[in-house]
Backbone as XML, in Angstrom:
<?xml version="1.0"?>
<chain id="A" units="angstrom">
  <residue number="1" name="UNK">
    <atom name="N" x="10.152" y="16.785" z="-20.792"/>
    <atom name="CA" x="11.303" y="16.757" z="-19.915"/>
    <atom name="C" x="10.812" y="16.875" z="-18.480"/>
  </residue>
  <residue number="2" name="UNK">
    <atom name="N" x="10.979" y="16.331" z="-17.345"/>
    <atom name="CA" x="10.936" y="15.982" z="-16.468"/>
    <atom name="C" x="12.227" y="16.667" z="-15.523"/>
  </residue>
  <residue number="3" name="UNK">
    <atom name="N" x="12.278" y="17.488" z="-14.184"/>
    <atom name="CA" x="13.276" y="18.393" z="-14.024"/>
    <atom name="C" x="13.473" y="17.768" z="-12.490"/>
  </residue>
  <residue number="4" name="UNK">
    <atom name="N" x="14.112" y="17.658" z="-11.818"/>
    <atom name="CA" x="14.246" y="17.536" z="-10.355"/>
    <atom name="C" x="14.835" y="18.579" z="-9.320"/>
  </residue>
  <residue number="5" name="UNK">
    <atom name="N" x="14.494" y="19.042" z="-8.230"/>
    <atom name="CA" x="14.537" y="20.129" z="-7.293"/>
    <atom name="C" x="14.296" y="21.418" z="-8.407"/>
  </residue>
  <residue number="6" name="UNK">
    <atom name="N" x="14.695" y="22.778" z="-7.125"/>
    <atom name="CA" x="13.928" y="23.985" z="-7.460"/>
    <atom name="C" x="15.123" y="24.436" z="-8.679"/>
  </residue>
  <residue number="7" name="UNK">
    <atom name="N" x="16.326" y="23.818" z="-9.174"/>
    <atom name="CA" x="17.397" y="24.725" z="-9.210"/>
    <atom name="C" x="17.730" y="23.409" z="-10.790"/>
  </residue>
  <residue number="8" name="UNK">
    <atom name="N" x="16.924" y="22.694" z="-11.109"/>
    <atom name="CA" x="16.667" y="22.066" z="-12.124"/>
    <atom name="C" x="17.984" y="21.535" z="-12.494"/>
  </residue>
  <residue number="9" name="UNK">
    <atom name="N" x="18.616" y="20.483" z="-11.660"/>
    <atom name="CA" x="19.990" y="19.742" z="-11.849"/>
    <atom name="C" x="20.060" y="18.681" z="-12.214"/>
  </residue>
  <residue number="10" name="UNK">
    <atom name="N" x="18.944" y="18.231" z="-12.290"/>
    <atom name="CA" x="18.724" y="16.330" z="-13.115"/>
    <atom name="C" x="17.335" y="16.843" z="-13.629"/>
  </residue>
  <residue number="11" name="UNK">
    <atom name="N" x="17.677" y="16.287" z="-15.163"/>
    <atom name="CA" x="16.599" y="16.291" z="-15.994"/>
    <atom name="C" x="16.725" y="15.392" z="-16.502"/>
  </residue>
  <residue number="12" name="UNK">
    <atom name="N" x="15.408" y="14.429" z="-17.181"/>
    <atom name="CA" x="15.478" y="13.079" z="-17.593"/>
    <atom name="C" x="14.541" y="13.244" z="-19.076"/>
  </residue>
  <residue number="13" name="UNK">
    <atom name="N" x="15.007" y="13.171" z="-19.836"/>
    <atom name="CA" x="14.454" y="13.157" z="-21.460"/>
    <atom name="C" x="14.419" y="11.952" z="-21.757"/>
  </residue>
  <residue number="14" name="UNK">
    <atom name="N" x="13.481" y="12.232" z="-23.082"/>
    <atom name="CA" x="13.129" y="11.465" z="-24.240"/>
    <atom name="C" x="13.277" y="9.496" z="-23.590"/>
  </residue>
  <residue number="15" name="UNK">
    <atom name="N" x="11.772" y="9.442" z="-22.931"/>
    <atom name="CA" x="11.637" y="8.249" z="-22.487"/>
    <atom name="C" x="10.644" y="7.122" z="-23.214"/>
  </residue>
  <residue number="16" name="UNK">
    <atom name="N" x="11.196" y="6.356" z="-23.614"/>
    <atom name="CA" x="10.077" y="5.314" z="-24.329"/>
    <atom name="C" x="10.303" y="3.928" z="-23.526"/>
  </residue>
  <residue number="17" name="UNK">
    <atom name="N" x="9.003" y="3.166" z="-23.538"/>
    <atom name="CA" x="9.063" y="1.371" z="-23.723"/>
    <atom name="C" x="8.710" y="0.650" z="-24.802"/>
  </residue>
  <residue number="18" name="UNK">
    <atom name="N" x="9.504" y="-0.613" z="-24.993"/>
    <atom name="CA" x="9.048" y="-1.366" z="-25.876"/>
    <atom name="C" x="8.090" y="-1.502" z="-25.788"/>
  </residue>
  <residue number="19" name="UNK">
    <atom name="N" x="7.382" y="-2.364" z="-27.258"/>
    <atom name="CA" x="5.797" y="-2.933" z="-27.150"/>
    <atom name="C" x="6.325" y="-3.924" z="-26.862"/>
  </residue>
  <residue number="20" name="UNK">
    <atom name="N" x="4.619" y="-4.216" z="-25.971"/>
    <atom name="CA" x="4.607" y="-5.867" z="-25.234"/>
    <atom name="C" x="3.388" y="-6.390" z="-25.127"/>
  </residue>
  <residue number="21" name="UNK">
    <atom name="N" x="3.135" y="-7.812" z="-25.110"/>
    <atom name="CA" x="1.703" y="-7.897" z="-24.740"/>
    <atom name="C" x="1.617" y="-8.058" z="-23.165"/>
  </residue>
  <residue number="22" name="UNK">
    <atom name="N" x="0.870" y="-8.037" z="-22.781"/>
    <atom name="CA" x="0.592" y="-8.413" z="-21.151"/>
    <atom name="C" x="1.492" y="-10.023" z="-20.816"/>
  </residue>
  <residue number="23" name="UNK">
    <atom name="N" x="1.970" y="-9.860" z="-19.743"/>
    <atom name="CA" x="2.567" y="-11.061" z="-19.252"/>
    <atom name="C" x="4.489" y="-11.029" z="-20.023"/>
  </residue>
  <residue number="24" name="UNK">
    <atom name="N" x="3.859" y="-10.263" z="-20.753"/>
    <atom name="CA" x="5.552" y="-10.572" z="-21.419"/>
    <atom name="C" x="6.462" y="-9.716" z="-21.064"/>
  </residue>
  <residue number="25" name="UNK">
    <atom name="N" x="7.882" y="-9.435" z="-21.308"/>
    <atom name="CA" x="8.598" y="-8.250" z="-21.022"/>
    <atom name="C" x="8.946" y="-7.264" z="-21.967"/>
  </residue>
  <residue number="26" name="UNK">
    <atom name="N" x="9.324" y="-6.141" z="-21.619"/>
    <atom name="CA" x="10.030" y="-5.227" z="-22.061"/>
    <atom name="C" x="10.876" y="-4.510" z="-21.992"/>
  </residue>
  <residue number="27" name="UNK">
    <atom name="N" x="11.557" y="-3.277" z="-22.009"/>
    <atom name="CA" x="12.556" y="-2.249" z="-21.858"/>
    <atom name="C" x="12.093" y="-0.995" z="-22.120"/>
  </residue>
  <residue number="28" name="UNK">
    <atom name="N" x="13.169" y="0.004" z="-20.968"/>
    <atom name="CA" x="12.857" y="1.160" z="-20.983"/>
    <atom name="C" x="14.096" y="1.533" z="-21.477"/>
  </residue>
  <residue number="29" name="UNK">
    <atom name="N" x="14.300" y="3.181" z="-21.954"/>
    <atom name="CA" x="15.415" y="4.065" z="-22.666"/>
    <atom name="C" x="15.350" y="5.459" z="-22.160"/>
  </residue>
  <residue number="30" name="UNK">
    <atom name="N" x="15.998" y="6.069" z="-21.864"/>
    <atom name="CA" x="16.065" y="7.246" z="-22.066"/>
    <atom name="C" x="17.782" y="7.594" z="-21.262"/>
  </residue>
  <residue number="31" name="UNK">
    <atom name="N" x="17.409" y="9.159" z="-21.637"/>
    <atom name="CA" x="18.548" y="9.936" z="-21.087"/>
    <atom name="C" x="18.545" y="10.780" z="-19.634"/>
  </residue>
  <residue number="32" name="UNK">
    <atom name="N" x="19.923" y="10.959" z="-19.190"/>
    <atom name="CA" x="19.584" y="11.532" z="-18.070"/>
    <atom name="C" x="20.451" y="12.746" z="-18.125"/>
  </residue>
  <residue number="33" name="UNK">
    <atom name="N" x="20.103" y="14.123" z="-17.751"/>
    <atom name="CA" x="21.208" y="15.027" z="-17.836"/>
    <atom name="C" x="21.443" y="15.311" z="-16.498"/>
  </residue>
  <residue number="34" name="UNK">
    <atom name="N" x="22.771" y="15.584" z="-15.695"/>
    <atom name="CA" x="23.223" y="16.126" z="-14.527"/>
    <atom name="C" x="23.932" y="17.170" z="-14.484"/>
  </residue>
  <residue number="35" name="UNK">
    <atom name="N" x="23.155" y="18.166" z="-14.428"/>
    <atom name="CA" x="23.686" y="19.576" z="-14.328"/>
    <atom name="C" x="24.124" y="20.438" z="-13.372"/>
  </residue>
  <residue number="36" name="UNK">
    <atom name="N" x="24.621" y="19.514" z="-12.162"/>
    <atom name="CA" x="25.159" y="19.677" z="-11.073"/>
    <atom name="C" x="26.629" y="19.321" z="-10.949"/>
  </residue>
  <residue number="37" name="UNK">
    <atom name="N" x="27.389" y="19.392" z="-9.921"/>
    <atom name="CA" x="28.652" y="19.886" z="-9.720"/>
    <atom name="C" x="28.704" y="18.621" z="-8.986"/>
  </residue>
  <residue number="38" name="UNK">
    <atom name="N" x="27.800" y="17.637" z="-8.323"/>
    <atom name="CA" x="27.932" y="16.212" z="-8.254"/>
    <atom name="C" x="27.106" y="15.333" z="-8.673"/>
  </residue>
  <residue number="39" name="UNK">
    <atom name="N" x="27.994" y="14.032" z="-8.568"/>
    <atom name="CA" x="27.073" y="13.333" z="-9.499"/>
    <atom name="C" x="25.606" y="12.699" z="-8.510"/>
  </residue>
  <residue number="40" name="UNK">
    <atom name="N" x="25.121" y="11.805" z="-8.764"/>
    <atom name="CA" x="23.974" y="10.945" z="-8.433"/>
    <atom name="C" x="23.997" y="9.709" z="-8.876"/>
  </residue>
  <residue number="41" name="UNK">
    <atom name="N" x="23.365" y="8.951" z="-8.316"/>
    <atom name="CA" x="23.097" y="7.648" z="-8.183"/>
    <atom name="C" x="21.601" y="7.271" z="-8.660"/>
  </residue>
  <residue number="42" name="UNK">
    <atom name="N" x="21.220" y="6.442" z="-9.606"/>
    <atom name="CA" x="20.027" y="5.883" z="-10.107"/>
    <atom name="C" x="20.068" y="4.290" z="-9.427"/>
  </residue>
  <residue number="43" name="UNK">
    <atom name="N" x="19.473" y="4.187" z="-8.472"/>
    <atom name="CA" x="19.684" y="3.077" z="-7.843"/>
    <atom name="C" x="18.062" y="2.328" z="-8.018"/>
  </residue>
  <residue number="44" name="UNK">
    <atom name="N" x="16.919" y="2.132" z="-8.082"/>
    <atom name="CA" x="15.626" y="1.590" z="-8.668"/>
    <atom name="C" x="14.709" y="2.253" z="-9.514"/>
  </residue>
  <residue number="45" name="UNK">
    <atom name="N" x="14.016" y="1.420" z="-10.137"/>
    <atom name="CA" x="12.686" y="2.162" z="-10.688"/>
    <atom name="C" x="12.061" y="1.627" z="-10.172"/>
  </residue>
  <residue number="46" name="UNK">
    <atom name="N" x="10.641" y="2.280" z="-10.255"/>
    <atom name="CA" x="9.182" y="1.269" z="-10.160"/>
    <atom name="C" x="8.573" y="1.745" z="-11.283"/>
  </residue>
  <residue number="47" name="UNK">
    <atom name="N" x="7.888" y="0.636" z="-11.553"/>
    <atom name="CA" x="6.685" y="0.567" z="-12.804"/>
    <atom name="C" x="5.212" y="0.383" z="-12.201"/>
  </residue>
  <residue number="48" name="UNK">
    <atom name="N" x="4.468" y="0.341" z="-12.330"/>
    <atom name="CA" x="3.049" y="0.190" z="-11.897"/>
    <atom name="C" x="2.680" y="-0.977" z="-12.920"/>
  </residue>
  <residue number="49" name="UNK">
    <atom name="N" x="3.127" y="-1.267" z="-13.746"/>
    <atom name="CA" x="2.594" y="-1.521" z="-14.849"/>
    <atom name="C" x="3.297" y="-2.917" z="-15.539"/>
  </residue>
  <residue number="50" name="UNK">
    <atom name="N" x="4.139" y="-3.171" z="-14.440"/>
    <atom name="CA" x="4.997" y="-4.237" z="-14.598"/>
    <atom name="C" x="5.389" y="-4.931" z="-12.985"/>
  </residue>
  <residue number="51" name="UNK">
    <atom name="N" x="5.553" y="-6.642" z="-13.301"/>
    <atom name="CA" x="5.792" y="-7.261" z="-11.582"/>
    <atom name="C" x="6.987" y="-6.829" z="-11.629"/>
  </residue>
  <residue number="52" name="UNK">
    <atom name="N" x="7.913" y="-6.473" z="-12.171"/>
    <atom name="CA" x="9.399" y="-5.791" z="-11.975"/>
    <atom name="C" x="9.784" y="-5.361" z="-12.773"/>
  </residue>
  <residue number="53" name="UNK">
    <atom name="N" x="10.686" y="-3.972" z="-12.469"/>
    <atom name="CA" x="11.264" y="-3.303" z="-13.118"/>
    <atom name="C" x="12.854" y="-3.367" z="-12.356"/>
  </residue>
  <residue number="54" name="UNK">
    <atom name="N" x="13.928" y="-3.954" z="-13.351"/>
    <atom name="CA" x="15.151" y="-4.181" z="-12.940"/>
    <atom name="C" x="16.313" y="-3.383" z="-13.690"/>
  </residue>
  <residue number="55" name="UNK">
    <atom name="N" x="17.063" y="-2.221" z="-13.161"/>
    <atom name="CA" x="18.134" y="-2.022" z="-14.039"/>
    <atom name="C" x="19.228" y="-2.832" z="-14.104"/>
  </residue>
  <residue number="56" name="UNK">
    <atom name="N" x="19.527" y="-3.056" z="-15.807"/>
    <atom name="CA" x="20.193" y="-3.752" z="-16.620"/>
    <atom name="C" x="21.140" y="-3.406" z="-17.343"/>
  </residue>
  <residue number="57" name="UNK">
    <atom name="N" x="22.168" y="-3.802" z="-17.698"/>
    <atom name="CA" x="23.207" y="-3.736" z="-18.766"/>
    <atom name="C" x="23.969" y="-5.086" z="-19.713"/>
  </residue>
  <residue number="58" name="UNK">
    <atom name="N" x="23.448" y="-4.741" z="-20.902"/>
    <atom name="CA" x="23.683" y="-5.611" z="-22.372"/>
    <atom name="C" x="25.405" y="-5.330" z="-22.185"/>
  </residue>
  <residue number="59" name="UNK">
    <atom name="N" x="26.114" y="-6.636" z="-22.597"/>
    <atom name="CA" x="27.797" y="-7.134" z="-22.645"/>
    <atom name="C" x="27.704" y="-7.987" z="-24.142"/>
  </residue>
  <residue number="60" name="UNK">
    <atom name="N" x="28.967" y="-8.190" z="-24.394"/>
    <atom name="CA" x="29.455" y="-8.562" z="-25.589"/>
    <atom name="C" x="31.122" y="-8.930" z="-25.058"/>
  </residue>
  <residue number="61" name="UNK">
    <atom name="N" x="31.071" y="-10.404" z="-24.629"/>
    <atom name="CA" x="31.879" y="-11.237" z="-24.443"/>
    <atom name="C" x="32.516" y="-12.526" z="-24.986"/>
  </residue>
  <residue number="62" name="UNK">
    <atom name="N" x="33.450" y="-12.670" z="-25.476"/>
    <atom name="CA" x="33.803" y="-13.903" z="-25.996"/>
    <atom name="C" x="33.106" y="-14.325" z="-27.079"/>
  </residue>
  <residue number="63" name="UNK">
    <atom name="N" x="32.551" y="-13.442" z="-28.205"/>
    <atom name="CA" x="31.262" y="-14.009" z="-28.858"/>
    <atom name="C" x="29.775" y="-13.768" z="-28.543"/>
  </residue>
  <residue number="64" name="UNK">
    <atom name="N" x="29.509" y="-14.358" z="-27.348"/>
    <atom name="CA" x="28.313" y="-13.625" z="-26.467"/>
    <atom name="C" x="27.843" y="-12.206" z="-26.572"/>
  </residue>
  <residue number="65" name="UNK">
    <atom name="N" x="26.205" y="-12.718" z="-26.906"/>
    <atom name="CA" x="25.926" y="-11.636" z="-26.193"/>
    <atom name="C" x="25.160" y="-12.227" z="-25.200"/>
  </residue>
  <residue number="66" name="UNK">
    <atom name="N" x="25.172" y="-11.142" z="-24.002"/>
    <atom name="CA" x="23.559" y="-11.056" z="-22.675"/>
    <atom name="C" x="23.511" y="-9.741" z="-22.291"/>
  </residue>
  <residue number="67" name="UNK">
    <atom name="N" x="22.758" y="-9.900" z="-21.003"/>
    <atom name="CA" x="22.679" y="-8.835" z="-19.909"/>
    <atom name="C" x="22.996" y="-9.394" z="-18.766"/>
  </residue>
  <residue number="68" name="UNK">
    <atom name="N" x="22.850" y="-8.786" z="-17.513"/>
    <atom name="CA" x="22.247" y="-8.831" z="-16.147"/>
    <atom name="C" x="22.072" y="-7.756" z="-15.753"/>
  </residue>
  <residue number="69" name="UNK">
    <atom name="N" x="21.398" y="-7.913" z="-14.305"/>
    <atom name="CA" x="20.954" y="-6.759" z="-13.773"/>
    <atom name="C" x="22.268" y="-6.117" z="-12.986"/>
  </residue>
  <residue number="70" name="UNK">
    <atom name="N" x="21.996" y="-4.761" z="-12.712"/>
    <atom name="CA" x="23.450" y="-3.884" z="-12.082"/>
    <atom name="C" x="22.690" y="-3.215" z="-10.505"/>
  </residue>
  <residue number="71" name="UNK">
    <atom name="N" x="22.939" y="-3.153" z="-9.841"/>
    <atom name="CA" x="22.426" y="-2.607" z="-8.310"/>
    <atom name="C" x="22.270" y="-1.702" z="-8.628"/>
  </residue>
  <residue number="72" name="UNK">
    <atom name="N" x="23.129" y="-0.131" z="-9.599"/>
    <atom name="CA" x="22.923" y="1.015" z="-9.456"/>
    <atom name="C" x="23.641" y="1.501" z="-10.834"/>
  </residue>
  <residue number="73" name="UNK">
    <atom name="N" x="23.347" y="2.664" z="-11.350"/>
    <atom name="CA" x="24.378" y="3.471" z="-11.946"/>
    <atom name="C" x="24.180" y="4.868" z="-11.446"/>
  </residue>
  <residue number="74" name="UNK">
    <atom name="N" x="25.492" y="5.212" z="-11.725"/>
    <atom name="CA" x="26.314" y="6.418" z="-11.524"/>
    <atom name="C" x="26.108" y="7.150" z="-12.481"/>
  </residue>
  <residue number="75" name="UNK">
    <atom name="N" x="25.720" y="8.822" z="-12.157"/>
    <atom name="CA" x="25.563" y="9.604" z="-13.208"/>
    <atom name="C" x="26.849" y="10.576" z="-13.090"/>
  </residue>
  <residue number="76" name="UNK">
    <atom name="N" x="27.885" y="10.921" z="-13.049"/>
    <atom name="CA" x="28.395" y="11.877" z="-13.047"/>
    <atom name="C" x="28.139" y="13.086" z="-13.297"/>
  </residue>
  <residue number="77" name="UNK">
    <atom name="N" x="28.891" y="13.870" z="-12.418"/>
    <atom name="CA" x="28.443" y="15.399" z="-12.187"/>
    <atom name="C" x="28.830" y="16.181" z="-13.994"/>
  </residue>
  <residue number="78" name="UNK">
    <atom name="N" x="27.845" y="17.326" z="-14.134"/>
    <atom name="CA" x="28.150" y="17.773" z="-15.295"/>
    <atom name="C" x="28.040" y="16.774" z="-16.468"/>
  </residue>
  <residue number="79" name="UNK">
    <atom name="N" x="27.305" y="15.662" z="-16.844"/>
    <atom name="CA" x="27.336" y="14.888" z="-17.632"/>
    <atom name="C" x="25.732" y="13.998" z="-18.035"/>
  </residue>
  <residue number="80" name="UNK">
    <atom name="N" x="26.181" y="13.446" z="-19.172"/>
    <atom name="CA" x="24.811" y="12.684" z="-19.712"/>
    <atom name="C" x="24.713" y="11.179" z="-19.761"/>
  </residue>
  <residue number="81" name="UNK">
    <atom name="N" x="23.792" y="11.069" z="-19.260"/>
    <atom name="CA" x="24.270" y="9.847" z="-19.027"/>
    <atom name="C" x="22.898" y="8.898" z="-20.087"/>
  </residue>
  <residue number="82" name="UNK">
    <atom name="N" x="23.283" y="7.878" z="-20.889"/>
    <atom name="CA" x="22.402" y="7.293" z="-22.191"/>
    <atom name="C" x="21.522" y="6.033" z="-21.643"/>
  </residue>
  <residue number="83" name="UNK">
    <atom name="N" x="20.388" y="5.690" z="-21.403"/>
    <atom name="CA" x="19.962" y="4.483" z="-20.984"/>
    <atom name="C" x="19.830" y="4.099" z="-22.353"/>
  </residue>
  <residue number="84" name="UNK">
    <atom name="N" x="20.124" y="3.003" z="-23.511"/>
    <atom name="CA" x="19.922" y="2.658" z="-24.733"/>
    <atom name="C" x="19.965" y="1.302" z="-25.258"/>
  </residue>
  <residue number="85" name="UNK">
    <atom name="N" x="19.561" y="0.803" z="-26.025"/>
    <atom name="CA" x="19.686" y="-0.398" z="-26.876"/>
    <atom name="C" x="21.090" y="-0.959" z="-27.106"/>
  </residue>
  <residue number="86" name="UNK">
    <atom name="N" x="21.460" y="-2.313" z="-26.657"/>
    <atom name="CA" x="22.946" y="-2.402" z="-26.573"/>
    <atom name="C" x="23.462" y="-2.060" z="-25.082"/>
  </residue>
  <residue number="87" name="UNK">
    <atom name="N" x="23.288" y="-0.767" z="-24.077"/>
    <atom name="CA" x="23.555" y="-0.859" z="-22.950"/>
    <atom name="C" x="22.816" y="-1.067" z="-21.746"/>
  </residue>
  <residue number="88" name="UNK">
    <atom name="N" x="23.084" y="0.245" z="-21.233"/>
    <atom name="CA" x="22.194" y="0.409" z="-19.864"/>
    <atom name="C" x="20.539" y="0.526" z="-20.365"/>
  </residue>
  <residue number="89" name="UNK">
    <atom name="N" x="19.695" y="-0.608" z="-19.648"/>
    <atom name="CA" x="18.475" y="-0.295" z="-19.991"/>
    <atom name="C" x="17.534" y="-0.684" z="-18.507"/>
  </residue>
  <residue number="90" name="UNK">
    <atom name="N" x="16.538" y="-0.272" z="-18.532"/>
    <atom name="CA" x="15.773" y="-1.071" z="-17.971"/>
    <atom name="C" x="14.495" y="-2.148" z="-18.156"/>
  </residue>
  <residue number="91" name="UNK">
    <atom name="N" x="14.952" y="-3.315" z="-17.659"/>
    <atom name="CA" x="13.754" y="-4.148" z="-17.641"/>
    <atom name="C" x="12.866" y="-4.411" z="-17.052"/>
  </residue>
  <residue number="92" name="UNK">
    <atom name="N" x="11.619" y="-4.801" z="-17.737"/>
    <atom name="CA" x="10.540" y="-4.030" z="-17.193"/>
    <atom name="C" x="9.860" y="-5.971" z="-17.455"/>
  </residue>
  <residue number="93" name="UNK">
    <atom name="N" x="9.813" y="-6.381" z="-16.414"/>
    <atom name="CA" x="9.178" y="-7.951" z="-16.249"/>
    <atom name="C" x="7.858" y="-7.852" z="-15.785"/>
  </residue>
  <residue number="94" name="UNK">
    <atom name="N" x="7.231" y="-9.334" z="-16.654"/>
    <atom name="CA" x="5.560" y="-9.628" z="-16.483"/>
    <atom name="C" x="4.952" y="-7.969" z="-16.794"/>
  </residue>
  <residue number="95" name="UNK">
    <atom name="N" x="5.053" y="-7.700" z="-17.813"/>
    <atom name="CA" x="3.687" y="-5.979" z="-18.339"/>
    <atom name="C" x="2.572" y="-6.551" z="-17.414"/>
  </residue>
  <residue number="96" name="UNK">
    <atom name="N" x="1.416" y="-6.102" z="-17.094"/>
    <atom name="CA" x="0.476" y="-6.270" z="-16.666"/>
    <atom name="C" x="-0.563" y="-6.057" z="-17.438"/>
  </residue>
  <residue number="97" name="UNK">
    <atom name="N" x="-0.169" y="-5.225" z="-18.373"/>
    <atom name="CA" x="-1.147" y="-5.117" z="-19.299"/>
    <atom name="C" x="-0.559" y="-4.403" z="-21.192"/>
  </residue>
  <residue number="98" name="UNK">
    <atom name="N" x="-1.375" y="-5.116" z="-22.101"/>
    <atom name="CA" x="-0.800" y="-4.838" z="-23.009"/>
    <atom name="C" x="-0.057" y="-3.449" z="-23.618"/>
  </residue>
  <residue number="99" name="UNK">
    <atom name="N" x="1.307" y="-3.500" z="-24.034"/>
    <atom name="CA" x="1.878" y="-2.063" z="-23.894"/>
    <atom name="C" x="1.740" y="-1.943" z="-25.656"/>
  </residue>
  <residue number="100" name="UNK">
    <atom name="N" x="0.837" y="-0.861" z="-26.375"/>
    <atom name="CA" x="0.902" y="-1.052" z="-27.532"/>
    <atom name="C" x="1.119" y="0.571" z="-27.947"/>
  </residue>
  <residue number="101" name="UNK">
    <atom name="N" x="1.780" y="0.602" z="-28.849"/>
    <atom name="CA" x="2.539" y="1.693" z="-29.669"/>
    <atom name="C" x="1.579" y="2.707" z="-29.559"/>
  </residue>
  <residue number="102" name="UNK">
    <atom name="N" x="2.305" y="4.129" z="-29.013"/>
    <atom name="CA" x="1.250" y="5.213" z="-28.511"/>
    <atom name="C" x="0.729" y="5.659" z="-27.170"/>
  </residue>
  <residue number="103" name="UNK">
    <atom name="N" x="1.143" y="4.214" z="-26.272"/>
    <atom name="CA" x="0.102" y="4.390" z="-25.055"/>
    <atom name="C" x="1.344" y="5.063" z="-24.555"/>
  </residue>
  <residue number="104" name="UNK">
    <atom name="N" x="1.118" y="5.925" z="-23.225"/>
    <atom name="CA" x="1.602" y="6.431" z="-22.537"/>
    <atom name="C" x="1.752" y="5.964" z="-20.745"/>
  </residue>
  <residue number="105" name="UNK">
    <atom name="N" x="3.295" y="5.730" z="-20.520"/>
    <atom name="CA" x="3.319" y="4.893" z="-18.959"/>
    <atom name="C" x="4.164" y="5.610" z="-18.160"/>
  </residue>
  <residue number="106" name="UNK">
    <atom name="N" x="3.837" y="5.518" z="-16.773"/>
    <atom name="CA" x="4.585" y="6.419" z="-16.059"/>
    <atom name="C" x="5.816" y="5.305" z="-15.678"/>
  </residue>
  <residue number="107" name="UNK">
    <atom name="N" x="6.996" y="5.709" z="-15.104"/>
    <atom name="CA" x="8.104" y="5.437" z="-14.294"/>
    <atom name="C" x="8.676" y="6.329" z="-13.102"/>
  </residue>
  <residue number="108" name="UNK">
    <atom name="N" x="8.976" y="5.675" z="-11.960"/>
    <atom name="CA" x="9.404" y="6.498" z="-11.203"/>
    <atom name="C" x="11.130" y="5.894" z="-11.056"/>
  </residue>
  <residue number="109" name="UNK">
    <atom name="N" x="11.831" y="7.295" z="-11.524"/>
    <atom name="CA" x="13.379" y="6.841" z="-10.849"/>
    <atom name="C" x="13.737" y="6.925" z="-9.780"/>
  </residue>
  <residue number="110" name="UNK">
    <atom name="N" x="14.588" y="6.448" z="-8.959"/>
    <atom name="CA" x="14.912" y="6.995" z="-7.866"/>
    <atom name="C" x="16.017" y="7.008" z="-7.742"/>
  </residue>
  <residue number="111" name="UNK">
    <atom name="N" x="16.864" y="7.917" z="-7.162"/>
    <atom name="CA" x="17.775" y="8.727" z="-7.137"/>
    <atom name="C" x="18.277" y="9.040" z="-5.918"/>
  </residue>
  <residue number="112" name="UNK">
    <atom name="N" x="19.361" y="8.737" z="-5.210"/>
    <atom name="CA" x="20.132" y="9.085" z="-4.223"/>
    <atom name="C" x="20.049" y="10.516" z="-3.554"/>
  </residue>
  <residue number="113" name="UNK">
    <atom name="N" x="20.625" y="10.890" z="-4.643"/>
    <atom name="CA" x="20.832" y="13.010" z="-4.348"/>
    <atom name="C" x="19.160" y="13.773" z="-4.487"/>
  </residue>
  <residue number="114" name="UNK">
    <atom name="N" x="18.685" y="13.327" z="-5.686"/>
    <atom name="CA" x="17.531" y="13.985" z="-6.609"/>
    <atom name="C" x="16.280" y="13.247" z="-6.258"/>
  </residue>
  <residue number="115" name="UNK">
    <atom name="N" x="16.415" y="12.240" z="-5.392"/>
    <atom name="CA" x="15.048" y="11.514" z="-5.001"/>
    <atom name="C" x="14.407" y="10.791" z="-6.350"/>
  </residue>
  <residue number="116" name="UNK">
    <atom name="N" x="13.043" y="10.993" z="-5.749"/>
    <atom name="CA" x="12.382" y="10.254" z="-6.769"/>
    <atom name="C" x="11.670" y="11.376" z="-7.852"/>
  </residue>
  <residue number="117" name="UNK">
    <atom name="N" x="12.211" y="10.601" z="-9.425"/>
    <atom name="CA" x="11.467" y="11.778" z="-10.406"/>
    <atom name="C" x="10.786" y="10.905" z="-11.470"/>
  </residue>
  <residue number="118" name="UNK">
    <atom name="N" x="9.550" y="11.168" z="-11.549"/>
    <atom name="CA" x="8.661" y="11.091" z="-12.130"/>
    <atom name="C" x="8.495" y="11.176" z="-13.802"/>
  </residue>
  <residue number="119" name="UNK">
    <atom name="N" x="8.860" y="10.076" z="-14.657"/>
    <atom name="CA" x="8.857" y="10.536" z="-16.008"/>
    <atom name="C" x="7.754" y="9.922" z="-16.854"/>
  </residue>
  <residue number="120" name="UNK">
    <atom name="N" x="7.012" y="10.186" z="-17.940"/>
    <atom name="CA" x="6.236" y="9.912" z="-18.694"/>
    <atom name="C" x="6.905" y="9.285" z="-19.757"/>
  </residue>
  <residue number="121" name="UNK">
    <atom name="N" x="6.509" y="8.219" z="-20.228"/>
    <atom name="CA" x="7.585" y="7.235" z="-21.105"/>
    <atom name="C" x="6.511" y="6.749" z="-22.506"/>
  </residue>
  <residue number="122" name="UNK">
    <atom name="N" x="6.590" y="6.995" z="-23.490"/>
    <atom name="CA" x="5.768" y="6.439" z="-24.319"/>
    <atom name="C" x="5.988" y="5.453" z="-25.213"/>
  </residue>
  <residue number="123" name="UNK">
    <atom name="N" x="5.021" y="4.580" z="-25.611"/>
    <atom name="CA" x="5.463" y="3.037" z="-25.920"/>
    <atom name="C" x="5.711" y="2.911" z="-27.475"/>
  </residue>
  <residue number="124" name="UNK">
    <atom name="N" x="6.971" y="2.479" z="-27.885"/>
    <atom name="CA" x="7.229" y="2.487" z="-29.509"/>
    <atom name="C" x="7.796" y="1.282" z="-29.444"/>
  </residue>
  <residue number="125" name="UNK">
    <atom name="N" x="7.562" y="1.231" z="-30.897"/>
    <atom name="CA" x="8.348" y="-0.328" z="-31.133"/>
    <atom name="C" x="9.911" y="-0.173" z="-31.624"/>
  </residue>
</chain>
């Protein structure tokens, strides 16, 4: 778990990426808890480890399915918020290098209120 400021009000759990080979893409998951009295804003990531990392959200329209990318999400105050399979995820374009089950990758979120926090994400299929 990964905690942000002295008074521990955004915490970000249980982070994984897909496997990928180099050049190809993937996705990130996890959760975010806000244990503050306002909410925050998750407005980019960076990857090191990828030419882009874009937050995304999976729809189910007319039959359809896709995604696209979203500028930001909103965490609300007192609440959890799910990055998951089916919704909010992030994509993680061109790996740079092969992501194979086990390895361990950093992400940085960044965050409006809570800045930037630092999570360790490990790669499952």
């Amino acid at each position: 778990m990964i905690l942000a400021g002295s008074q521990n009000l955004l915490a970000v759990q249980n982070a994984i990426v897909g496997v990928a080979a180099k050049g190809m893409s993937s996705a990130a998951f996890f959760k975010i808890m806000n244990n503050s009295d306002q909410s925050d804003t998750l407005y980019a990531v960076r990857a090191d480890f990828a030419e882009m990392a874009q937050l995304h959200v999976s729809f189910r329209k007319d039959g359809l399915v896709g995604m696209h990318p979203v500028k930001f999400v909103a965490v609300p105050a007192r609440s959890t918020f799910y990055f998951k399979h089916g919704g909010y995820h992030v994509m993680l374009m061109g790996v740079k290098e092969n992501l194979t089950a086990g390895k361990k990758v950093k992400l940085e979120l960044l965050f409006r209120r809570a800045g930037t926090i630092t999570v360790e994400a490990v790669v499952k299929r």
